[in-house]
C-alpha positions as CSV (number, residue, x, y, z in Angstrom):
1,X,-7.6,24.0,-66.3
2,X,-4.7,21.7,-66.8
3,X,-4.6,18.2,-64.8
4,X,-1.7,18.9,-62.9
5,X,-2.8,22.1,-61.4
6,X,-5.1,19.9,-59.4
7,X,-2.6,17.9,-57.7
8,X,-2.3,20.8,-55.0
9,X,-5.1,21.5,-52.6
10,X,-6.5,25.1,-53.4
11,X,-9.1,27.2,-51.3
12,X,-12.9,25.4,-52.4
13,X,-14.2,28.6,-53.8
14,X,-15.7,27.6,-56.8
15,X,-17.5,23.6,-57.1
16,X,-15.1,21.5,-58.6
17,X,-16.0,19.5,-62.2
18,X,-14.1,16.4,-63.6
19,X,-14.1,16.2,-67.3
20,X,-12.6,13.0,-68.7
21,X,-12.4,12.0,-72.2
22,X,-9.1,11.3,-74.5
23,X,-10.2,13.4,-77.5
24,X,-9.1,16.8,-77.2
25,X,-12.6,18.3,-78.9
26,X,-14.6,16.2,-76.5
27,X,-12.9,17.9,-74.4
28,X,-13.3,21.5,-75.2
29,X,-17.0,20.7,-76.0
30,X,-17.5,19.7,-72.2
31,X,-15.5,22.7,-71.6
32,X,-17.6,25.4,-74.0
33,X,-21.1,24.0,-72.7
34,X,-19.9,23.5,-68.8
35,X,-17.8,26.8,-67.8
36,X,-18.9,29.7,-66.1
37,X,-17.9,31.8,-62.8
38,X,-19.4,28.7,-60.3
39,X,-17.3,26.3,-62.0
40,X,-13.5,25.0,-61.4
41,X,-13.5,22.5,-64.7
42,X,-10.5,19.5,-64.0
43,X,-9.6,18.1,-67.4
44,X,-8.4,14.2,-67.7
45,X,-7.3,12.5,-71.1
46,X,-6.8,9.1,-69.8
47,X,-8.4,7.2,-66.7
48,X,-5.0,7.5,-65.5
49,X,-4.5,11.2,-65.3
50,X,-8.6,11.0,-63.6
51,X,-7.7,8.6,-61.5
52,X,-4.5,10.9,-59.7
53,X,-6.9,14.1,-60.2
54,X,-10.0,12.0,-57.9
55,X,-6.9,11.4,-55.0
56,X,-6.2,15.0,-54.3
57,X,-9.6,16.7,-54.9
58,X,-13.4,16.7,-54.2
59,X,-15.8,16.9,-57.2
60,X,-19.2,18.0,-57.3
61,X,-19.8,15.2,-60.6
62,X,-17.4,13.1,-63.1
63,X,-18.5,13.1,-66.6
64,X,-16.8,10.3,-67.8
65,X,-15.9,8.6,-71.8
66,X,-16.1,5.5,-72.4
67,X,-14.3,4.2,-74.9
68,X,-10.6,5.7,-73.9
69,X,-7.4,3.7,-74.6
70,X,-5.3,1.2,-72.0
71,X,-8.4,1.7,-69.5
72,X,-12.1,2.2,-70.7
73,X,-14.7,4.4,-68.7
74,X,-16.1,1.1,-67.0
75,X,-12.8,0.6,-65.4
76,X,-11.8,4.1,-64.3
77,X,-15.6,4.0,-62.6
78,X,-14.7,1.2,-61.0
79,X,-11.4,2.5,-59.5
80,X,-12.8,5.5,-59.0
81,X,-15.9,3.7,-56.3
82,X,-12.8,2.1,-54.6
83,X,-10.8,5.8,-54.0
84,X,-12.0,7.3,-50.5
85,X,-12.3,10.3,-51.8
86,X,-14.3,9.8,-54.7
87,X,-16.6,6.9,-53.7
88,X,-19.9,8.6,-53.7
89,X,-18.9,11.2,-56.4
90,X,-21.7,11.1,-59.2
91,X,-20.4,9.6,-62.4
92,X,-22.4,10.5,-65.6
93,X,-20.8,8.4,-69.0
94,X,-20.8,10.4,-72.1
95,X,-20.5,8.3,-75.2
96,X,-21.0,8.2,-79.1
97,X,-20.2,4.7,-79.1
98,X,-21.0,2.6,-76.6
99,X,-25.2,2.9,-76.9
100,X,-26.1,-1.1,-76.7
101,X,-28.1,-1.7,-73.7
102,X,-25.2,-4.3,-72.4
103,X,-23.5,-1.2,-72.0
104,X,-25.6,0.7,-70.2
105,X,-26.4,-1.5,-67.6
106,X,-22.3,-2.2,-67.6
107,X,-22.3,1.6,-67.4
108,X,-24.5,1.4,-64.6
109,X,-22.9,-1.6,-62.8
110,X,-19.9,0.3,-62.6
111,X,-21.1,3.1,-60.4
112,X,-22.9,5.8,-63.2
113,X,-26.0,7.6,-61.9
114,X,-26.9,8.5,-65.7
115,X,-26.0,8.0,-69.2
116,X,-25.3,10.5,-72.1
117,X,-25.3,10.0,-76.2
118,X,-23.7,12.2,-78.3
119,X,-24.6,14.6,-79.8
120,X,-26.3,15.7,-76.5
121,X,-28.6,18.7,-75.9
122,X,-25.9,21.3,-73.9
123,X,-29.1,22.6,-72.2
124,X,-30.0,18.9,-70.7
125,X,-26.2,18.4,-69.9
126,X,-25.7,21.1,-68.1
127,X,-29.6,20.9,-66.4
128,X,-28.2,17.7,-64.9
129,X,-24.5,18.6,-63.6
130,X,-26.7,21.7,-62.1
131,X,-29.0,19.4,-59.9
132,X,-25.6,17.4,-58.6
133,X,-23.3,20.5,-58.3
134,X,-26.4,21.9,-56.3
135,X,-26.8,18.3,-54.4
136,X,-22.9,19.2,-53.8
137,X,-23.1,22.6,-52.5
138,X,-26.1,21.6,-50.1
139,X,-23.9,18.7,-48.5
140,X,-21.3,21.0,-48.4
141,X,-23.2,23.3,-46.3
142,X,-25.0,20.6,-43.9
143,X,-21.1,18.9,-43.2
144,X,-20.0,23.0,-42.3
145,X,-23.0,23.7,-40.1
146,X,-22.2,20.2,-38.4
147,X,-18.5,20.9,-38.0
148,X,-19.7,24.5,-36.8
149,X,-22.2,22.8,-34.4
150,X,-19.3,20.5,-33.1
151,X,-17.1,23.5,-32.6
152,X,-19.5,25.2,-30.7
153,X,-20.5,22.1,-28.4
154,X,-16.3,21.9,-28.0
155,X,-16.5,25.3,-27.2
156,X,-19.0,24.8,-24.6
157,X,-18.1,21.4,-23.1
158,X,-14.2,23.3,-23.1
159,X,-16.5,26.5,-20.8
160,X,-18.5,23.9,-18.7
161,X,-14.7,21.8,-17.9
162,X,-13.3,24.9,-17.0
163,X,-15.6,26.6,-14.9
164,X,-15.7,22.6,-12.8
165,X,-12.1,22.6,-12.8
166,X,-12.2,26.4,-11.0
167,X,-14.8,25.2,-9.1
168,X,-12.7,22.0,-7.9
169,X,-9.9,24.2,-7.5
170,X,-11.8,26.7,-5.0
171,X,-13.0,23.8,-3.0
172,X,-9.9,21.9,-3.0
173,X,-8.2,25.6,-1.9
174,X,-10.7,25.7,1.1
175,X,-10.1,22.2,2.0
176,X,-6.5,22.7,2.2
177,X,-7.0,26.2,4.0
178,X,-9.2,24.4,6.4
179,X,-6.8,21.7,7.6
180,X,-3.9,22.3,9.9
181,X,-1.1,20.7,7.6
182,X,0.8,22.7,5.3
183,X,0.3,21.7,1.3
184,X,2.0,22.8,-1.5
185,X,1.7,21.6,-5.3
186,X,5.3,21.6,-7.0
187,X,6.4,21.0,-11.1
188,X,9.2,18.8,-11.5
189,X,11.1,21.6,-11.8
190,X,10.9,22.4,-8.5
191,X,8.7,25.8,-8.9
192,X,5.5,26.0,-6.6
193,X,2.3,25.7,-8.5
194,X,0.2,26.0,-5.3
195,X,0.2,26.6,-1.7
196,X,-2.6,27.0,0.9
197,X,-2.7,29.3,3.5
198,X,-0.2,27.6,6.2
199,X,2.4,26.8,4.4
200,X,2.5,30.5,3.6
201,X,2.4,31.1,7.3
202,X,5.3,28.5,8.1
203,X,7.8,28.7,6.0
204,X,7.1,32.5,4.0
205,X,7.6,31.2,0.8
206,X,5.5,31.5,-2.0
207,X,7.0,30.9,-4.8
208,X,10.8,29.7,-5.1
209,X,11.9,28.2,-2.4
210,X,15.7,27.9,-0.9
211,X,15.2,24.6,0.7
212,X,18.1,25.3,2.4
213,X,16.8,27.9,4.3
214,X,14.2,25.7,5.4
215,X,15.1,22.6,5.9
216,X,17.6,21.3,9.5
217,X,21.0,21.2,8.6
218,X,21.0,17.7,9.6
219,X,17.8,16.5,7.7
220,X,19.2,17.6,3.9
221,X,20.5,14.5,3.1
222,X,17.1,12.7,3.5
223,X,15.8,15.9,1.7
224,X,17.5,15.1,-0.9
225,X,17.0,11.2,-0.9
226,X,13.3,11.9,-1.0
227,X,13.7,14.2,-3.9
228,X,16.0,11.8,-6.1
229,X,13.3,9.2,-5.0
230,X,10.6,11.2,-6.4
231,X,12.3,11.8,-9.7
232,X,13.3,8.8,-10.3
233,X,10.1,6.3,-8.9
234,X,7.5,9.0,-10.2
235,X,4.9,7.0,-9.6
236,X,4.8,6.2,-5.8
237,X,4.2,7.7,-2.7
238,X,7.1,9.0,-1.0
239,X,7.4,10.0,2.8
240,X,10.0,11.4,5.1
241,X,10.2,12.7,8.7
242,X,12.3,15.9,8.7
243,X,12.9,19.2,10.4
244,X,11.4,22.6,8.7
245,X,12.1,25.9,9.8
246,X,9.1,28.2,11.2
247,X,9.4,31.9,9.7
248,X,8.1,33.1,12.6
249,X,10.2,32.5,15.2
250,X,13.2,30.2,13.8
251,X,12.4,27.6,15.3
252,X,12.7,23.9,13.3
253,X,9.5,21.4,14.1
254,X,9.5,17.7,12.9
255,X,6.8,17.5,10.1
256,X,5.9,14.2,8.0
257,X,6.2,15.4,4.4
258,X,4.2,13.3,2.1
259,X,4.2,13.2,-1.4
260,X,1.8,12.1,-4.0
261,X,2.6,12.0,-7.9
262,X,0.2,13.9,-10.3
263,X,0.0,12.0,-12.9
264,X,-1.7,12.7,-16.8
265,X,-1.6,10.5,-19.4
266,X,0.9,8.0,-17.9
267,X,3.1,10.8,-17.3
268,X,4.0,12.7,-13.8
269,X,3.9,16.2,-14.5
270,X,3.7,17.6,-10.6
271,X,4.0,16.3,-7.1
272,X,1.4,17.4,-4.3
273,X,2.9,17.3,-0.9
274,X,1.7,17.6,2.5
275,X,3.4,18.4,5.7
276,X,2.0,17.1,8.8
277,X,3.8,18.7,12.3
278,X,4.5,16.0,14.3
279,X,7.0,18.2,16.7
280,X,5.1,16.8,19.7
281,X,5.2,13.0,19.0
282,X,8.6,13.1,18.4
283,X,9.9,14.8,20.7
284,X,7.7,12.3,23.3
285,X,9.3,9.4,21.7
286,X,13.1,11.2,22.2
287,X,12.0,11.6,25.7
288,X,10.1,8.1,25.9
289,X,13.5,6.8,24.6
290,X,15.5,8.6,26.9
291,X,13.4,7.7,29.8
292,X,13.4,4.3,29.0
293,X,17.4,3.8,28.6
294,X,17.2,4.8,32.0
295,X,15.1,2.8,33.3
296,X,17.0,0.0,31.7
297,X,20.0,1.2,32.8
298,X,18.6,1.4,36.8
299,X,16.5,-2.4,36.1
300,X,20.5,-3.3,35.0
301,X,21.6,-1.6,38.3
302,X,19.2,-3.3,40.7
303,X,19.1,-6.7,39.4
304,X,23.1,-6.2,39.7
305,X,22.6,-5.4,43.3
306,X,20.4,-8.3,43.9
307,X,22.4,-10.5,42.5
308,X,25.6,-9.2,44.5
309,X,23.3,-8.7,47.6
310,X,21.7,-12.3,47.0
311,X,25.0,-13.9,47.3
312,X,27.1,-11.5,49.8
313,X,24.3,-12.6,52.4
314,X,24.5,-16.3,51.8
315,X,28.0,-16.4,54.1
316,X,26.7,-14.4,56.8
317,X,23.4,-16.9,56.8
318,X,25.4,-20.2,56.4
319,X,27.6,-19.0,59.4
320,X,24.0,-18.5,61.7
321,X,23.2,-22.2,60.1
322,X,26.3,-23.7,61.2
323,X,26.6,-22.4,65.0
324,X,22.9,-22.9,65.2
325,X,23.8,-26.7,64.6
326,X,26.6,-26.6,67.1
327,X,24.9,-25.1,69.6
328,X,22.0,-27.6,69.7
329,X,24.4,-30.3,69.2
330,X,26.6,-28.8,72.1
331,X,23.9,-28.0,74.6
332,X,21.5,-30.8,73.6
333,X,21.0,-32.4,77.0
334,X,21.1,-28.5,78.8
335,X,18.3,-27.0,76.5
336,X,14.6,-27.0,77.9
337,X,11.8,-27.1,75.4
338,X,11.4,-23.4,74.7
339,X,15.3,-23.3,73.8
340,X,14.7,-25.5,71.6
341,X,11.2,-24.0,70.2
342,X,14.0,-20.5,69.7
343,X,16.2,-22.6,67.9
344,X,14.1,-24.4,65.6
345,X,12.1,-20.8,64.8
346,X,15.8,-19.6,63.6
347,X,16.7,-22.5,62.0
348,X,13.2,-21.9,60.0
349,X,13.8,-18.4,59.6
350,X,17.5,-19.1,58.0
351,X,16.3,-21.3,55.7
352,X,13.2,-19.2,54.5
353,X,16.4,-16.5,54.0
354,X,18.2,-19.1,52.1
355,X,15.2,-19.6,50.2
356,X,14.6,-16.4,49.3
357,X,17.9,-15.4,48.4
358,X,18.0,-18.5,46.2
359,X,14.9,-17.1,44.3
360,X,16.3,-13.4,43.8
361,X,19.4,-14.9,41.7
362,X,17.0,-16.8,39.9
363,X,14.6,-14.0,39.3
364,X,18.1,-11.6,38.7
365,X,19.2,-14.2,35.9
366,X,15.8,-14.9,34.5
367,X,14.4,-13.4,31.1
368,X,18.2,-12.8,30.1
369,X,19.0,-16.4,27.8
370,X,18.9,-14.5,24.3
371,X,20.1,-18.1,22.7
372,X,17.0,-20.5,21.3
373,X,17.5,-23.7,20.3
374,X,15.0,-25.8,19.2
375,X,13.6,-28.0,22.5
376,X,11.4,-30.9,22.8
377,X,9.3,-29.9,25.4
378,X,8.6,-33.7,26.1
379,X,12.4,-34.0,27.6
380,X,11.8,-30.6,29.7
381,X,9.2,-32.3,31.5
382,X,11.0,-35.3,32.1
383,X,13.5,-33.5,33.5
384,X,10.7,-31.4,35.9
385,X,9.3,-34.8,37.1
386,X,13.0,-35.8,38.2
387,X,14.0,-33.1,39.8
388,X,10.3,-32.5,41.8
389,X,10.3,-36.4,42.4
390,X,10.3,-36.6,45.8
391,X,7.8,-33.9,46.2
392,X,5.5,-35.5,44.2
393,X,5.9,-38.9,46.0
394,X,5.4,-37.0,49.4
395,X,2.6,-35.1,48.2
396,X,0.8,-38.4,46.4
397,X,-0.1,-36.1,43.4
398,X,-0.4,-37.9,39.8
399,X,1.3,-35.8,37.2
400,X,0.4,-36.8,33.7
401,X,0.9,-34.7,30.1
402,X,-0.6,-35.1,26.5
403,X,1.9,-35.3,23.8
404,X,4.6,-32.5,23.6
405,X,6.4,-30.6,20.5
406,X,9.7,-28.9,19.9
407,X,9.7,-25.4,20.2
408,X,12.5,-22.4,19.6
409,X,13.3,-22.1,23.0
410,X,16.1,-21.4,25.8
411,X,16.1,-25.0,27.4
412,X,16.7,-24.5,31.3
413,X,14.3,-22.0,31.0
414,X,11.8,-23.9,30.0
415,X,12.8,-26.5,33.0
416,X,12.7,-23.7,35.0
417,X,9.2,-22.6,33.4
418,X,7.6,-25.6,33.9
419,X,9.1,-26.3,37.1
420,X,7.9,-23.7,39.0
421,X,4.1,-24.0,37.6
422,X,4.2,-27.8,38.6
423,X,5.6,-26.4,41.9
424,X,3.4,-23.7,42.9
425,X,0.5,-26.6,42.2
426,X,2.3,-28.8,44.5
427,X,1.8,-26.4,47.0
428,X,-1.4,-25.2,46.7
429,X,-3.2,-28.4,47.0
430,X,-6.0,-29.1,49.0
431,X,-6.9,-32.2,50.8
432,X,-8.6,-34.3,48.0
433,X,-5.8,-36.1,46.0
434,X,-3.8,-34.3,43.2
435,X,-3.7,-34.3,39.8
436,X,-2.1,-32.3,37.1
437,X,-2.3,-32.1,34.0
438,X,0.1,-30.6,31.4
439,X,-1.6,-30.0,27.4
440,X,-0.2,-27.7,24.8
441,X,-2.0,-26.2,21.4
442,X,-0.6,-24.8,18.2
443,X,-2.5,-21.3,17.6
444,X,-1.7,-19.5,14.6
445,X,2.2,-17.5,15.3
446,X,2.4,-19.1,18.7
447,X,1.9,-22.4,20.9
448,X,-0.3,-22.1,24.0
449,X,0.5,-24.4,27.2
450,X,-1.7,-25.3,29.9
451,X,-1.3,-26.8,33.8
452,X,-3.8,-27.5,35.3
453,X,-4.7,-28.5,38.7
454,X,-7.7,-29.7,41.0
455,X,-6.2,-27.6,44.5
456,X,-7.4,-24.5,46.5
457,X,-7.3,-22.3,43.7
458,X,-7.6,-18.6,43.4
459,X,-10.0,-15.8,44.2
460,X,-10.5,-13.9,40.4
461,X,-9.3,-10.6,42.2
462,X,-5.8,-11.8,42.6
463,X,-5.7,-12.9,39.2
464,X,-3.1,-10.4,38.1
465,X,-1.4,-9.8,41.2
466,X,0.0,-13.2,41.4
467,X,2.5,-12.7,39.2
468,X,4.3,-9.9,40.6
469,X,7.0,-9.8,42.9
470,X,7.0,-10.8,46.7
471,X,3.0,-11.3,46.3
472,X,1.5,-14.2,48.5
473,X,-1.8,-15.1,48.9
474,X,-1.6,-17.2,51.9
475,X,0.2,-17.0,54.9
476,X,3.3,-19.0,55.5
477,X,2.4,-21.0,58.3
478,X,-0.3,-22.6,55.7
479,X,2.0,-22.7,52.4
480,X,5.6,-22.6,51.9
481,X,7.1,-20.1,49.3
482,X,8.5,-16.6,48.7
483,X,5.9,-15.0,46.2
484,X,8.6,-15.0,43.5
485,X,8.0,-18.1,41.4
486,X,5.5,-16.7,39.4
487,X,7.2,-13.6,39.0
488,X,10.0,-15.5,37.6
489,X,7.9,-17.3,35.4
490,X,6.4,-14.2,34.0
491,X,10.1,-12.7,33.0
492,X,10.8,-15.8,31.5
493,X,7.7,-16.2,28.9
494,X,8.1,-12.5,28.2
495,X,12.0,-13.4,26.7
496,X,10.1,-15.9,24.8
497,X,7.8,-13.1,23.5
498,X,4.8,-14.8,25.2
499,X,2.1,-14.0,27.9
500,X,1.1,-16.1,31.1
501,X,-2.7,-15.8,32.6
502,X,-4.7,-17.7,35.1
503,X,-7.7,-19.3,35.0
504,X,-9.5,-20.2,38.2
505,X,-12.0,-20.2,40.8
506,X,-11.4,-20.8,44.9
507,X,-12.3,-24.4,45.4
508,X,-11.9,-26.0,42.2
509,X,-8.2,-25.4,41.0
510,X,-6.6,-23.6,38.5
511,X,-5.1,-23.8,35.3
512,X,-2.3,-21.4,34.8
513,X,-1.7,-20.9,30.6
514,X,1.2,-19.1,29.0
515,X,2.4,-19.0,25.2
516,X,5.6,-19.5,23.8
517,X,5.8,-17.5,19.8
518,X,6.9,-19.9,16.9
519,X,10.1,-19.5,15.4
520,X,12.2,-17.5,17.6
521,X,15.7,-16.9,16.7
């Protein structure tokens, strides 16, 4: 067979048979003693023509010259160890020549398993190529029984993946029939890969879906900004609240549709999506949101009518004040002691009315500064002790405070704030001698303040009910005051996104606490 036939892969029917030598009858003797039906001989003149004959095909043995021109035997063997193909390919030197014994362990060194003299016995020869074409065949036959045996664990390891991915598939289609949500598996494309049994139910689609038949008129657009947010972030989740039409009876419910990518081999080839109703909560919160615009609206109303009530009554009240002070100052020498016992219980009834109405356009206008600032609470307390410095004189109470910080704060709120807590334990003391005691903490987002006093204190039941509106504990004849401060006080930490407690027992005082968050705006 010519070299160059060899240089295209044929069908390995017959065991393939290098010949090399550069003398044509060396040649056609390895030719004459080799050929027969289980035979495909490949002739080489040259190590060259070999070495190109090795790269495209697989040889049972080489029978290799050694003395050729430009490159010897030795050196094609050589070459021929460092081909892939070819490096474990017997090599068996035939020479004339080269018989020394340098040269056959050269011969040897190079990668021969045996070496022939001529003339050679063509019975020997051919004995030998025999045992390696055999050796050949046999490898041959172990490499397609492995391959086959490979296949066939493929084959089954492909079964056993498939029959688990049915399986996963019928418990994942249970699970999704089991749960109230609709779910649905969609290409990229668009075209349903899978639905469970309620979105069938919903919507009636199975298939391809009109999306506008089933999503609210007013809801496409975020459709559609969910959809271009899937296609183009194909990695995330993606959620959005809309309206989807029930088949039933044509009625639109808010679900939450949720969608997660499906992603294999880096790439997103479906989206599985999940629709929650949540036609109930949302239509709460619409109602929750109406109600409370209301109620805002009516706390807007009333707080308007105290405020306009508040004042309106201050002429009427100033008017009893001022002929209350003419008539005593008219009649003085005419009025007996229980005229003037009547006149000095209105006198103390107008001014509890003045008081009063003083407090509801405080409590009207407190809670609404929306303006912070930041506030050294060390000058706010200064400014309480000056304005309550007479009652503190008369009441012999010593007011002291630990060091103060600034705060994001309304200022005459907190004057106002602190005012009233110093106040109310002004007048709840008790007969041993005063003392208060003003301390403030930084705790994590927020600062906590303290007051504390040594008066009556407060039973624990009345803890909370202090702070609402009108509530007094005591009755007046015992303690001045018209159960608003401490409402007031409550409206006015609230703005500041605070809370106010108590903490106290009858007999040993209180401290009243209240925080103020960091970093209002």
């Amino acid at each position: 067979m010519d070299i160059m036939a060899g240089e295209e892969t044929q069908p390995l029917i017959k065991t393939n048979i290098l010949v090399v030598d550069d003398r044509p009858d060396g040649l056609l003797v390895l030719e004459a003693v080799l050929s027969c039906d289980q035979y495909d001989l490949y002739k080489a003149s040259s190590g060259e023509e070999a070495l190109r004959a090795a790269v495209f095909n697989d040889f049972a043995v080489i029978l290799l010259d050694v003395q050729m021109p430009l490159m010897d035997g030795f050196q094609t063997a050589r070459l021929l160890r460092e081909n892939q193909r070819s490096k474990d390919t017997p090599i068996i030197f035939v020479t004339a020549i080269n018989k020394e014994l340098r040269h056959i362990n050269q011969g040897y060194e190079s990668g021969a398993v045996d070496y022939i003299f001529k003339p050679f016995d063509p019975f020997i020869l051919k004995s030998k190529v025999n045992i390696f074409v055999d050796l050949f065949q046999k490898n041959l036959q172990i490499e397609r029984q492995a391959a086959l045996l490979r296949h066939i664990e493929s084959l089954e390891k492909e079964r056993q993946m498939t029959e688990l991915r049915q399986e996963n598939f019928r418990s994942y289609a249970q699970l999704a029939d089991a749960i109230p949500n609709s779910v649905i598996k969609v290409q990229t494309s668009g075209k349903i890969d899978y639905f469970n049994k309620r979105w069938l139910e919903y919507t009636g689609f199975e298939a391809e879906i009109d999306w506008e038949l089933i999503v609210h008129p007013k809801d496409r657009r975020k459709f559609l900004a969910l959809w271009l947010r899937m296609q183009h972030q194909k990695k995330k989740i993606s959620e959005v609240e809309i309206r989807l039409k029930n088949a039933k009876d044509g009625t639109y419910r808010w679900q939450l549709v949720r969608v997660v990518p499906e992603i294999r081999k880096g790439e997103n080839i479906s989206w599985i999506a999940s629709c929650t109703d949540i036609d109930y909560i949302k239509r709460t919160e619409e109602a929750l949101k109406v109600q409370s615009q209301e109620l805002n609206r009516s706390n807007k109303e009333l707080e308007e009518y105290a405020y306009v009530a508040s004042h309106d009554l201050k002429e009427p009240l100033h008017v009893v004040s001022s002929f209350v002070y003419l008539l005593e100052k008219r009649f003085q020498s005419k009025l007996d002691d229980h005229d003037r016992k009547y006149l000095t219980y209105i006198k103390e009834g107008v001014s509890q009315a003045q008081r009063l109405i003083k407090d509801l356009l405080e409590y009207s206008r407190a809670g609404k500064e929306k303006s912070f600032e930041e506030v050294d609470v060390s000058s706010v307390l200064t400014q309480v002790l000056a304005n309550l410095k007479i009652v503190i004189e008369e009441s012999g109470a010593t007011v002291h405070y630990d060091p103060m910080p600034k705060i994001m704060a309304n200022y005459m709120e907190m004057v106002q704030l602190f005012q009233n807590l110093t106040a109310n334990a002004i007048n709840y003391r008790s007969q041993k001698h005063l003392e208060i005691h003003i301390t403030a903490r930084s705790e994590a987002d927020k600062w906590i303040f303290s007051i504390k006093d040594n008066g009556i204190g407060i039973d624990a039941q009345f803890k909370e009910r202090i702070f609402e509106m009108f509530q007094r504990l005591h009755a007046k004849t015992e303690n001045s005051g018209t159960g608003i401060g401490l409402a007031i006080c409550k409206k006015i930490v609230e703005n500041h996104e605070g809370k106010i407690w108590v903490d106290s027992a009858v007999g040993e005082g209180s401290t009243f606490y209240f925080s103020i968050k960091k970093g209002l705006e």
